[in-house]
Backbone bond lengths (Angstrom), bond angles and torsions (degrees), N, CA, C in turn:
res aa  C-N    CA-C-N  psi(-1)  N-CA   C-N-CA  omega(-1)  CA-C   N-CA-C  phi
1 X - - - 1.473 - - 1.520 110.15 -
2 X 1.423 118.03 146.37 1.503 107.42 -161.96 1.868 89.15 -101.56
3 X 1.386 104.64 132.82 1.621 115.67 157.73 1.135 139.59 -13.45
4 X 1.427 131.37 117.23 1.335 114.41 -162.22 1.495 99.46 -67.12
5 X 1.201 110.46 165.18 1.746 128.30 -177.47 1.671 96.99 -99.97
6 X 1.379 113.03 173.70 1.570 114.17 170.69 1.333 108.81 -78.75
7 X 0.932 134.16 -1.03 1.991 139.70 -170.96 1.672 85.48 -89.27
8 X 1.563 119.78 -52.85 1.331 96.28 179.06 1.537 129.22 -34.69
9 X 1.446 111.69 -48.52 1.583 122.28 -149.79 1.731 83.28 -68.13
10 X 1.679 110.01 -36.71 1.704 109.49 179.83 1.236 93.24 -46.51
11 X 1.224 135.82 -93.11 1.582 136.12 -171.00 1.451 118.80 -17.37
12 X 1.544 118.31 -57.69 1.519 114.03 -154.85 2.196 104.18 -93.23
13 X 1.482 94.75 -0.45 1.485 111.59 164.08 1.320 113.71 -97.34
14 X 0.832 135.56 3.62 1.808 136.50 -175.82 1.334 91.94 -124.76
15 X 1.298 149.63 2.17 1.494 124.95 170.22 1.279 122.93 -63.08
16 X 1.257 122.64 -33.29 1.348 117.39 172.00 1.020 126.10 -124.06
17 X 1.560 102.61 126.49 1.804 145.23 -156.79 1.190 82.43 23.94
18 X 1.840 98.84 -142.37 1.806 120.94 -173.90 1.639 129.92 -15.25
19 X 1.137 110.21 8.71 1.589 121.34 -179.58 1.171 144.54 -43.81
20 X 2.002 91.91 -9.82 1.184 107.90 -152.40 2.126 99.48 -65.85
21 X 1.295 107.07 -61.95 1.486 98.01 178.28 1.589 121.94 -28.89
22 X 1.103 106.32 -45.18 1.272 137.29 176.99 1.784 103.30 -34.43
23 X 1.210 94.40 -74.92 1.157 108.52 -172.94 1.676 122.29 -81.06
24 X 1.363 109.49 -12.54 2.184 106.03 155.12 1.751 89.91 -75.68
25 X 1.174 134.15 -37.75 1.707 108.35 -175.05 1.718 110.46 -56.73
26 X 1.474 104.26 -49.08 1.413 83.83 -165.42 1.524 113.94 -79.61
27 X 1.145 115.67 -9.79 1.713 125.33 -179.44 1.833 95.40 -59.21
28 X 1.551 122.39 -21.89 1.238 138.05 -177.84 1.417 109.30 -80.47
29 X 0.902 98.48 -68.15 1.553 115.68 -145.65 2.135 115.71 -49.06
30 X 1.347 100.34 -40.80 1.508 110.69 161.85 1.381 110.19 -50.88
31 X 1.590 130.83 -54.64 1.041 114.65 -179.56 1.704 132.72 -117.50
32 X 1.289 103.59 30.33 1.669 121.29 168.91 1.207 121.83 -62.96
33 X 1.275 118.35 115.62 1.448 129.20 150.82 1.196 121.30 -39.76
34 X 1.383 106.33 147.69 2.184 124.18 174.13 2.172 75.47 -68.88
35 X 1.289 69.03 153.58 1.914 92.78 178.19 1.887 93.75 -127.37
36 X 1.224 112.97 164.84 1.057 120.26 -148.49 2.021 90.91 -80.49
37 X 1.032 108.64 152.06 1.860 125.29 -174.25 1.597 103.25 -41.57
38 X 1.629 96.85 125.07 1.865 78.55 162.21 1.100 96.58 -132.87
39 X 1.771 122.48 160.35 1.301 123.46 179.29 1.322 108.77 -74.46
40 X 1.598 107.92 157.50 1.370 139.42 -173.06 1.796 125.25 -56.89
41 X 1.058 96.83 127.95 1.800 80.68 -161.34 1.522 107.51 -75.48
42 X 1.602 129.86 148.04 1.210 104.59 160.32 1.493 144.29 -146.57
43 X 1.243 110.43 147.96 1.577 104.52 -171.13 1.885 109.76 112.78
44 X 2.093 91.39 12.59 1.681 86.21 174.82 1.316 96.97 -86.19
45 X 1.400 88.36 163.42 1.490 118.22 172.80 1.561 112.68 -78.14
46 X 1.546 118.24 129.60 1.954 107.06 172.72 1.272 99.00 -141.55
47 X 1.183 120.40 166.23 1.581 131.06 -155.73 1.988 93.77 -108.30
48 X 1.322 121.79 124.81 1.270 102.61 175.70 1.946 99.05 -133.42
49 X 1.411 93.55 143.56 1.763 117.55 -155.55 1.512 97.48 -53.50
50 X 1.444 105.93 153.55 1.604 117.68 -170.93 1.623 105.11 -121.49
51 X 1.431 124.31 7.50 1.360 122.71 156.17 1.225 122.01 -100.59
52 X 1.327 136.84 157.17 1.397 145.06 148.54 1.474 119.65 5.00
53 X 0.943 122.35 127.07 1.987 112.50 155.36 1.518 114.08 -36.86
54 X 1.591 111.77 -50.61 1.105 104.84 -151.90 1.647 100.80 -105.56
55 X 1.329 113.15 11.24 1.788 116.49 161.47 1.303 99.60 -106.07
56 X 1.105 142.17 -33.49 1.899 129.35 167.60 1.284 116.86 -26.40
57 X 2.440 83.85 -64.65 1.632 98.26 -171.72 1.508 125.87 -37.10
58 X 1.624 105.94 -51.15 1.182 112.20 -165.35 1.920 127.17 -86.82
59 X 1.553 81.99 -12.68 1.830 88.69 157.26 1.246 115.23 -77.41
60 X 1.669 119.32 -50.76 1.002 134.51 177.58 2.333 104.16 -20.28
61 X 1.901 88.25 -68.82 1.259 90.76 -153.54 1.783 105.41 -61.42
62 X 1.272 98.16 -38.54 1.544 108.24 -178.50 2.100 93.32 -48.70
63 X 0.957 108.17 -73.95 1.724 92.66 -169.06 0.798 118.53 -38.49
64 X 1.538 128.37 -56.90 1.588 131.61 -167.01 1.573 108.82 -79.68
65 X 1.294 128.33 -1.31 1.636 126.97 -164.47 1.691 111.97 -50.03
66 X 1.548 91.69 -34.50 1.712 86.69 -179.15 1.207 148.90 -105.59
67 X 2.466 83.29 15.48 1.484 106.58 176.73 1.766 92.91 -104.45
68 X 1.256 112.79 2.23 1.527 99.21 178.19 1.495 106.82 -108.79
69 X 1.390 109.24 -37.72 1.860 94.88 160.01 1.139 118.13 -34.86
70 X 1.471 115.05 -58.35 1.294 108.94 -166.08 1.739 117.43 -76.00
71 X 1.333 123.33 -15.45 1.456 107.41 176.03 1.524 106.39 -107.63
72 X 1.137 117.69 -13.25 1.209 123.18 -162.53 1.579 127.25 98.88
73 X 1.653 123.96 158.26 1.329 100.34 175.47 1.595 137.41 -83.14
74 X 1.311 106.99 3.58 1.362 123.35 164.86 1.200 108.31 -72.72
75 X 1.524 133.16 -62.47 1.418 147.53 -145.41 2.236 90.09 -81.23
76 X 1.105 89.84 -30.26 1.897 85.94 -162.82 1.630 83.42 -90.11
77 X 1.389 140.22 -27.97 1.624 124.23 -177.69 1.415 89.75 -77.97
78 X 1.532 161.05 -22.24 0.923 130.76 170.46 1.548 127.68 -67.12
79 X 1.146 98.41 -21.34 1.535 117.83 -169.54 1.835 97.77 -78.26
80 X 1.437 98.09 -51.25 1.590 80.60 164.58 1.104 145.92 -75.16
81 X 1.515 120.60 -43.82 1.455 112.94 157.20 1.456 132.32 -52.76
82 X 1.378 126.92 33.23 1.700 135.00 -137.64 2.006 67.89 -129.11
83 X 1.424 95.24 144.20 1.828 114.64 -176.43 1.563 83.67 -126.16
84 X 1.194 127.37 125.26 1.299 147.78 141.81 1.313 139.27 -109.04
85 X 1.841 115.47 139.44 1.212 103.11 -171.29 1.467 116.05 -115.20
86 X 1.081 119.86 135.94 1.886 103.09 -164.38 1.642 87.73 -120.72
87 X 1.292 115.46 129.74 1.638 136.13 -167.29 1.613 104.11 -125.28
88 X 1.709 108.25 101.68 1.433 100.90 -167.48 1.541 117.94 101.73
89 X 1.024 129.30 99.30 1.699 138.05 -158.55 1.721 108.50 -137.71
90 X 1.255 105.17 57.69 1.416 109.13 -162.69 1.822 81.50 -107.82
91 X 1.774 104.67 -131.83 1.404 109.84 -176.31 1.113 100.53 -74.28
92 X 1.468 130.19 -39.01 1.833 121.50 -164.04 2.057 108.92 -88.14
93 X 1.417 106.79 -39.47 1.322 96.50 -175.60 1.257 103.49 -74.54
94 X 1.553 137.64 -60.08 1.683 146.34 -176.31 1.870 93.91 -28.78
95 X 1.091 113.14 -55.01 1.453 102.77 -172.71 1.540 115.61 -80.15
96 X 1.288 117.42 -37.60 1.602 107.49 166.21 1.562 117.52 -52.93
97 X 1.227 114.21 -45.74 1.408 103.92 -176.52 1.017 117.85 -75.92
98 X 1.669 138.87 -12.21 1.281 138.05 -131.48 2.020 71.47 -120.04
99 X 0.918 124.95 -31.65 1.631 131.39 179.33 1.521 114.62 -69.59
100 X 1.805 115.40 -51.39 0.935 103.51 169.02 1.657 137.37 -66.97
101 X 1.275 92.85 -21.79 1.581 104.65 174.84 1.606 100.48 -71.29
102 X 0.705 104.18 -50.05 2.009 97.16 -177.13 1.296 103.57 -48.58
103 X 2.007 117.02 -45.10 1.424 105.82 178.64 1.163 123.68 -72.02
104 X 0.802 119.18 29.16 1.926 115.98 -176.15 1.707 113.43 81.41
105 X 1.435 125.24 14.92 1.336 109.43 -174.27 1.735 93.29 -102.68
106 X 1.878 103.74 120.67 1.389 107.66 -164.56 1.475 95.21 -97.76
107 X 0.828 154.22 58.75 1.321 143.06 147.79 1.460 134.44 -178.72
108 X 1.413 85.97 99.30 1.460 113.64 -171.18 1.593 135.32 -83.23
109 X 1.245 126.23 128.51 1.718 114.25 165.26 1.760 112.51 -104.66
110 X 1.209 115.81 116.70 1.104 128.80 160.03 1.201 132.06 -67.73
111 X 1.363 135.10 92.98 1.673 130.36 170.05 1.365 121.23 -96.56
112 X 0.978 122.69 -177.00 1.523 128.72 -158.27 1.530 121.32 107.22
113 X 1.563 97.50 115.43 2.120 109.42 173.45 0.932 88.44 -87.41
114 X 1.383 166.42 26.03 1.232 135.11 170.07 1.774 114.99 -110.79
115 X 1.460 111.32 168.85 1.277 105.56 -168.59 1.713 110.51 -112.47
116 X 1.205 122.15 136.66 1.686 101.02 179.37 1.541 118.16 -69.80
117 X 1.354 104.75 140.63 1.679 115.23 -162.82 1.929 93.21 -120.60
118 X 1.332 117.25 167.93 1.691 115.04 169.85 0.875 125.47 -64.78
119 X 1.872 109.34 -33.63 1.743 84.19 175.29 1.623 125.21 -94.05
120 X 1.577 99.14 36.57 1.829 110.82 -173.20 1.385 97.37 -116.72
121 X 1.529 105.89 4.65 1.722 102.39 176.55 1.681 120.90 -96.02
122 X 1.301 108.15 -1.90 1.301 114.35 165.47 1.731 122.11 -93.84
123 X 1.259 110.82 14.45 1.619 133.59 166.67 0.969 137.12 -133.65
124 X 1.489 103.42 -14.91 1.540 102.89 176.23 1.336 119.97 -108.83
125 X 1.148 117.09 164.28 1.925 127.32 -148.36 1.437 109.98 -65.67
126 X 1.663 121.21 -33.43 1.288 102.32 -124.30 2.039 74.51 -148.27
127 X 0.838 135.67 -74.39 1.313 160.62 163.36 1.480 120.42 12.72
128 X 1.259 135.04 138.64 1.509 122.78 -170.91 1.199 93.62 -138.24
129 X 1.853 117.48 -179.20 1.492 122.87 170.21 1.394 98.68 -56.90
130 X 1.898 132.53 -52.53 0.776 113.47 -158.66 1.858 122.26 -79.26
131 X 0.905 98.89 21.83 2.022 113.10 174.60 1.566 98.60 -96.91
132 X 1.523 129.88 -16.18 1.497 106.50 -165.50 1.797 101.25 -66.27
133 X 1.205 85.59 149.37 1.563 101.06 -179.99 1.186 125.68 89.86
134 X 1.219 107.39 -19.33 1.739 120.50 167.69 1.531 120.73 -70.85
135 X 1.219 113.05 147.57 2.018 102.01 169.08 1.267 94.87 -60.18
136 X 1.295 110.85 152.86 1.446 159.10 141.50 1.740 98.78 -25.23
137 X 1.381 110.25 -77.00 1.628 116.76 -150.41 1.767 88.99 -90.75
138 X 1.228 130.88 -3.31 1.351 118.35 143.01 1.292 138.23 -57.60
139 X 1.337 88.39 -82.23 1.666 118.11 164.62 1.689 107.85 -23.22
140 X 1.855 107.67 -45.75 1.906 108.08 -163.15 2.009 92.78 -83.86
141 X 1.503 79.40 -40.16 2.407 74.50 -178.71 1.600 98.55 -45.49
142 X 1.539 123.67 -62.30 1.234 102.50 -135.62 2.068 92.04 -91.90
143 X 1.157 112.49 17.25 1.551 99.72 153.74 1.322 117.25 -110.63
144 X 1.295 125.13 8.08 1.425 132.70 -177.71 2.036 92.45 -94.75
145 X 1.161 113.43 -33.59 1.527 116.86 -150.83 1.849 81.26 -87.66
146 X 1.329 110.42 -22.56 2.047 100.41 -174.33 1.503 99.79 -97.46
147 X 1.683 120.89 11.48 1.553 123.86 165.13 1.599 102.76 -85.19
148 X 1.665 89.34 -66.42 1.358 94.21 -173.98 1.238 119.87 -127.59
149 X 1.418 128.15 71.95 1.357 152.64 162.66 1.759 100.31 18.24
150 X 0.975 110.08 -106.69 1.771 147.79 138.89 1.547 102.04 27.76
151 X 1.746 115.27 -44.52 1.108 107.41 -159.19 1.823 106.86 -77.31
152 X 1.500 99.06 -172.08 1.631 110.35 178.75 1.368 84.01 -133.74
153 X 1.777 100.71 105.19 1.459 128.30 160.71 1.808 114.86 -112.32
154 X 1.540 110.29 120.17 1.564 119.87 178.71 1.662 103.55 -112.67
155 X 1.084 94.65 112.82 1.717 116.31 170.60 1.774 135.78 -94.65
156 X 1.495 89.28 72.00 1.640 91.72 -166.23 1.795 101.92 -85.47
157 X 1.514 94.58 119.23 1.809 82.75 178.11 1.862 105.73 -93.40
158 X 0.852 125.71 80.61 1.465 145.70 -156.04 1.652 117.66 -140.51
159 X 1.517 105.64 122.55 1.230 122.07 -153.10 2.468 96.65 -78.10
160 X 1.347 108.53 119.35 1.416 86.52 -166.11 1.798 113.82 -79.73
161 X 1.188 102.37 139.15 1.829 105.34 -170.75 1.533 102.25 -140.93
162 X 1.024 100.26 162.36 1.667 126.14 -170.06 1.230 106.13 -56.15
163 X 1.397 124.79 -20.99 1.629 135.79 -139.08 1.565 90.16 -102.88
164 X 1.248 130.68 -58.28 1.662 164.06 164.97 1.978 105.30 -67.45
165 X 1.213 116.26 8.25 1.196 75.45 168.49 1.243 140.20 -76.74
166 X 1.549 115.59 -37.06 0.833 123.62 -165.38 1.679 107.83 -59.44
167 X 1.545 118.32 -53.17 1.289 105.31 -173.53 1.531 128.23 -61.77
168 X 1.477 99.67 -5.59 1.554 105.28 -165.98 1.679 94.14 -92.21
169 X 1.554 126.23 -17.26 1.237 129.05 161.26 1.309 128.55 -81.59
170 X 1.602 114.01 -28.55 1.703 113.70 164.02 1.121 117.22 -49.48
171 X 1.838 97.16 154.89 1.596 115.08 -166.30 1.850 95.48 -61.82
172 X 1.516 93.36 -172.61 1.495 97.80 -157.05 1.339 84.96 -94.91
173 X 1.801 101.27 167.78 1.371 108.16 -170.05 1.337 124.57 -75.46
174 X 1.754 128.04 -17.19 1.362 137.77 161.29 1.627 107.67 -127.63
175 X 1.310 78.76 121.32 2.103 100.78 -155.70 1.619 89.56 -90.52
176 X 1.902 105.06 56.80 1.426 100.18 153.25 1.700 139.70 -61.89
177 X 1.653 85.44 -10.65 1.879 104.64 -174.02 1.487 102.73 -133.55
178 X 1.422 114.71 -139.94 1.375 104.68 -177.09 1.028 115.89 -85.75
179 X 1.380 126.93 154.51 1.602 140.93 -176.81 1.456 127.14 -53.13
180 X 1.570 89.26 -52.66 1.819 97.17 176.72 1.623 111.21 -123.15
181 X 1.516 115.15 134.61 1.492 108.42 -170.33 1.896 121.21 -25.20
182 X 0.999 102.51 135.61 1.966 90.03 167.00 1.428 98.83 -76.73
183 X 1.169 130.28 -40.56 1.585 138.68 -169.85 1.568 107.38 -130.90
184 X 1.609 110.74 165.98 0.912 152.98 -172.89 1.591 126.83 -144.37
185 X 1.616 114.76 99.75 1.642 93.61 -154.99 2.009 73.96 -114.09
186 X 1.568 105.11 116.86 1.657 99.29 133.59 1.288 133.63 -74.55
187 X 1.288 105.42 122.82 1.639 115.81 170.34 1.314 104.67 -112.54
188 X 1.308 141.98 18.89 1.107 173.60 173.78 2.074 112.50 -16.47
189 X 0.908 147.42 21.64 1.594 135.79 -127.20 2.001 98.41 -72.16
190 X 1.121 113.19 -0.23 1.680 105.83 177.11 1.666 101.58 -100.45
191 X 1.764 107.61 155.09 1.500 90.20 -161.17 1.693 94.78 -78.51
192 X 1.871 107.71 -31.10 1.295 108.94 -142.90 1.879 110.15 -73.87
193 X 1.726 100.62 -20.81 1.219 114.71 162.38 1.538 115.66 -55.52
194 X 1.015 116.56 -62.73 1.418 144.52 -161.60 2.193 90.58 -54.47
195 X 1.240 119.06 -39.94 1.516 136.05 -176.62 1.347 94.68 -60.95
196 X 1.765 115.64 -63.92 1.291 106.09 -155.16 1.421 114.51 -80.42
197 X 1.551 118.68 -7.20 1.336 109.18 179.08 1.247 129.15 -95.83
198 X 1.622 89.06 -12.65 2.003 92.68 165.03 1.421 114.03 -85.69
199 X 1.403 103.34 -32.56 1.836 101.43 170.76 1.491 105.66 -53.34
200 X 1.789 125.85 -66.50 1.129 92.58 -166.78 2.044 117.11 -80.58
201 X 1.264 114.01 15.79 1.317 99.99 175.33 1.601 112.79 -77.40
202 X 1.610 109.05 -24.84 0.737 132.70 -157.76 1.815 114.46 -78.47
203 X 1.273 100.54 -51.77 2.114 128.00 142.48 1.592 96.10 -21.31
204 X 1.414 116.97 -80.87 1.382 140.35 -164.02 1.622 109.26 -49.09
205 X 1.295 145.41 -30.08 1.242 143.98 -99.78 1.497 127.87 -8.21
206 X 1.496 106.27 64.27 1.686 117.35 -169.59 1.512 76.17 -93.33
207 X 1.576 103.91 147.92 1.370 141.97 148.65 1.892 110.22 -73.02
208 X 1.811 97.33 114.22 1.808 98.62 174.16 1.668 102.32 -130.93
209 X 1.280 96.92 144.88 1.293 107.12 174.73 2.095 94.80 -102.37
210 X 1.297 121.74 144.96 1.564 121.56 -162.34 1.633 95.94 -134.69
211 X 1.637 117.87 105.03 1.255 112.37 159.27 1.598 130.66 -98.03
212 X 1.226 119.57 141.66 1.600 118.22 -172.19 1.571 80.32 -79.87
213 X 1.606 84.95 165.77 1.101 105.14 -179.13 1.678 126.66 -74.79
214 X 1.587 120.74 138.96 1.594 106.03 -173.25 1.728 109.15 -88.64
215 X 1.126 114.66 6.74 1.461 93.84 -179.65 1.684 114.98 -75.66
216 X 1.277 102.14 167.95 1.809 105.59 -170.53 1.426 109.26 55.46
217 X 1.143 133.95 41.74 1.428 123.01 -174.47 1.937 103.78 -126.75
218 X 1.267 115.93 115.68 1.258 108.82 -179.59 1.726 120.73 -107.88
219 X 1.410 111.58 5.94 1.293 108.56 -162.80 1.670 91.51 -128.43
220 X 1.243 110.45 128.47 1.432 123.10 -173.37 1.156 115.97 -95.31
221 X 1.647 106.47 -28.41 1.322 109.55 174.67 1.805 124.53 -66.51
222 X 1.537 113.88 -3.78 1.395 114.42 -176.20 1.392 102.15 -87.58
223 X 1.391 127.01 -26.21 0.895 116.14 -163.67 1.629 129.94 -76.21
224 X 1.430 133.70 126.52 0.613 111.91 -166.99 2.122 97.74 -166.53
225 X 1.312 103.19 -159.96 1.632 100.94 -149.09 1.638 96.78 -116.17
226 X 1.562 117.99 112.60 1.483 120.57 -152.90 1.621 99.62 -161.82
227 X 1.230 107.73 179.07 1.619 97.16 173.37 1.249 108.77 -112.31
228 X 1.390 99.64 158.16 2.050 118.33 171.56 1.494 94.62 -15.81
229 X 1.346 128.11 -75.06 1.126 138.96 -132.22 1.512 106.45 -56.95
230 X 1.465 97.07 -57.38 1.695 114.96 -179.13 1.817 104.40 -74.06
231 X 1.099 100.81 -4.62 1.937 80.59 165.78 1.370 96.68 -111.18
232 X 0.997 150.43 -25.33 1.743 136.71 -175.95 1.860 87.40 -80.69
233 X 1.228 159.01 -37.19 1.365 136.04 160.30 1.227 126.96 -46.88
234 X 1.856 131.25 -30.84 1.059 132.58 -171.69 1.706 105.53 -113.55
């Protein structure tokens, strides 16, 4: 049987709904380049595991067994040591991240000032009646951390601005994985936000994957994986 390719991991990351961001990271992530050094962020918050080394390990392998059959154990340790930043946790980011964590990508930054409200509970990933009023990038860490214990999830509920970019783009604060994000997913739904974080990813030479926004959207079939450029023309 011939090897899965990295387009697979695109496939088996886009199965559920909003995936699409989801799924240009992992179409990445097998074969991404180190991006040039960024300094260390500091004073985030990360979740660190409350079992054994050697009881993690073996949940660990049991969960992931049938995302590492399938890429292999080279192709699935890249996927884990992979630092991602998901900006925006509404319907499109809550589900990208809430996907990659299932796939094995352990270390996450969560952004988002906003708080989950009722009518954000019919889009977002993770969220119940009893989360209204809570942040967003709380509320998604601490159900991502009862998926996958193990992982390194940072939950900044913090509005993103020009002033902060940089630290909200520095590597993570214990460089248990890679140093500087492999990805960058905007889920962004304001335009002027959405400006300053590709400008400064862009400053940085950070790698971003940029989703428009899904609300009002009824046709599934348009959607699909292209650049900024060609969706602000059509």
């Amino acid at each position: 049987m011939k090897a899965p390719s990295s387009l697979t991991f695109v496939q088996a990351a886009a199965v559920f709904s909003l995936g699409v961001a989801t799924a240009a990271v992992g179409q990445y992530l097998l074969t991404q380049q180190p991006s040039k050094p960024q300094r260390q962020a500091q004073a985030l918050p990360i979740a660190a595991p409350s079992s054994s080394p050697v009881e993690v390990d073996a949940l660990s392998a049991e969960q992931f067994s049938r995302i590492c059959s399938f890429f292999g154990e080279e192709g699935f340790d890249k996927i884990q040591h992979a630092f991602v930043i998901v900006v925006g946790l509404g319907g499109v980011g809550s589900h990208a991240a809430h996907m990659l964590a299932r796939s094995g990508v352990r270390h996450l930054r969560l952004i988002d000032f906003d708080n989950v409200t009722l009518s954000s509970l019919n889009r977002h990933a993770v969220a119940t009646r009893a989360d209204v009023g809570l942040s967003k990038a709380q509320v998604l860490k601490q159900r991502l951390l009862e998926i996958v214990p193990q992982a390194n999830i940072e939950a900044l509920p913090v509005m993103f601005e020009e002033a902060v970019a940089d630290q909200l783009l520095a590597g993570p604060l214990v460089s248990l994985y890679d140093s500087n994000p492999a990805y960058i997913l905007d889920c962004i739904d304001d335009v002027t936000t959405k400006v300053a974080l590709l400008a400064a990813a862009s400053a940085n030479g950070l790698k971003v994957i940029t989703a428009t926004s899904a609300g009002g959207k009824a046709d599934p079939t348009r959607i699909h994986i292209g650049s900024l450029q060609d969706s602000v023309r059509t």
